[in-house]
N, C-alpha and C positions, 0 to 999 in steps of 0.2 A: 615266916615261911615264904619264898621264895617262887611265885609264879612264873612262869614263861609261855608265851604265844606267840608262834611264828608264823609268819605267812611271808607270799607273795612268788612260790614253784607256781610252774604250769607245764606245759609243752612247749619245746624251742627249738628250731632246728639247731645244727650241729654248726658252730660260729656264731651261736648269739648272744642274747645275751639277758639277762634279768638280776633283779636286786631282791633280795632277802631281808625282812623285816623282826625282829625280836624285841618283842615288849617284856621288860624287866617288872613285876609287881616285887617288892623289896631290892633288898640291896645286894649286890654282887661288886666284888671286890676284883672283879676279871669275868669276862664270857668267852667261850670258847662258841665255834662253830662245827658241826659232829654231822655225819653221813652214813646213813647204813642203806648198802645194796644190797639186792633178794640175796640172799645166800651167806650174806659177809659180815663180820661184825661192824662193829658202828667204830666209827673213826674219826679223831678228830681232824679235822682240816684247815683251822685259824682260829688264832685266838688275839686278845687285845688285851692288858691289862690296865688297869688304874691311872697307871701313868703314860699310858698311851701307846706303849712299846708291844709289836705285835709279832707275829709269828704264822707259820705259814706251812704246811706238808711242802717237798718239794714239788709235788705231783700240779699243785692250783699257784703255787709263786707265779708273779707276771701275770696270773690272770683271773683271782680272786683277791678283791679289797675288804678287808674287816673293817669298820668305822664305829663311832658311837655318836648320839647326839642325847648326850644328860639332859638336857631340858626335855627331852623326851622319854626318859627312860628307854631309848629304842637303841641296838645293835643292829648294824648293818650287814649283809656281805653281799655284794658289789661282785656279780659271777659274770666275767667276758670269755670271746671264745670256747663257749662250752664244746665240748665231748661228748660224747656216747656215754663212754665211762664215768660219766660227771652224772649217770640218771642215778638217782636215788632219793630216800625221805632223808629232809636235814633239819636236824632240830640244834636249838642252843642249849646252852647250859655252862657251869663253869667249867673252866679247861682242866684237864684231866689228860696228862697225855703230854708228849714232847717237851719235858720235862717239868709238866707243872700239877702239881699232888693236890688239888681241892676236891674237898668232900663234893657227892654231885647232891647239885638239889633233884628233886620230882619232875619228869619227865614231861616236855608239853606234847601235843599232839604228833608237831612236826610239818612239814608241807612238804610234799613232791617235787620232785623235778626230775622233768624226763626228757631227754636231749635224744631226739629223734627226726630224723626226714622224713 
């Protein structure tokens, strides 16, 4: 069974910038990075898989990085430049979305992020 905990949203003005943290308990074969704004489904936004080959909405290309570091079980995304439009809870999980079909595991909490002046 497959846990996830993200952290590391907060409040950032509109140009800044912050790193997103995902600790993997089990194994995943690919993580994706997902956003849901008040009103909006949840979407995916980046994903990375296994061999390292990643992917990107066109909306964050240029200015969100997906990374991993295995010896940590941890997934990263690497948000510069933020938006307004970039506020929302972003949680992980496997990617699901532009075209990649993995079952999702259980839902983590998720962090905030709210790109505001």
């Amino acid at each position: 069974q497959v846990q996830l905990a993200e952290s590391g949203g907060g409040l950032v003005q509109p140009g800044g910038s912050l790193r997103l943290s995902c600790v993997v308990s089990g194994i995943m074969v690919a993580t994706g990075w997902y956003r849901q704004a008040p009103g909006k489904q949840r979407e995916l936004v980046a994903a990375i898989t296994g061999g390292g080959s990643t992917n990107y909405i066109d909306s964050v290309k240029g200015r969100f990085t997906i990374s991993r570091d295995n010896a940590k079980n941890t997934v990263y995304l690497q948000m510069n430049s933020l938006k307004p439009e970039d506020t929302a809870v972003y949680y992980c999980n496997l990617p699901r979305g532009m075209g990649y079909y993995f079952s999702l595991a259980s839902w983590g909490q998720g962090t905030q992020v709210t790109v505001s002046s």
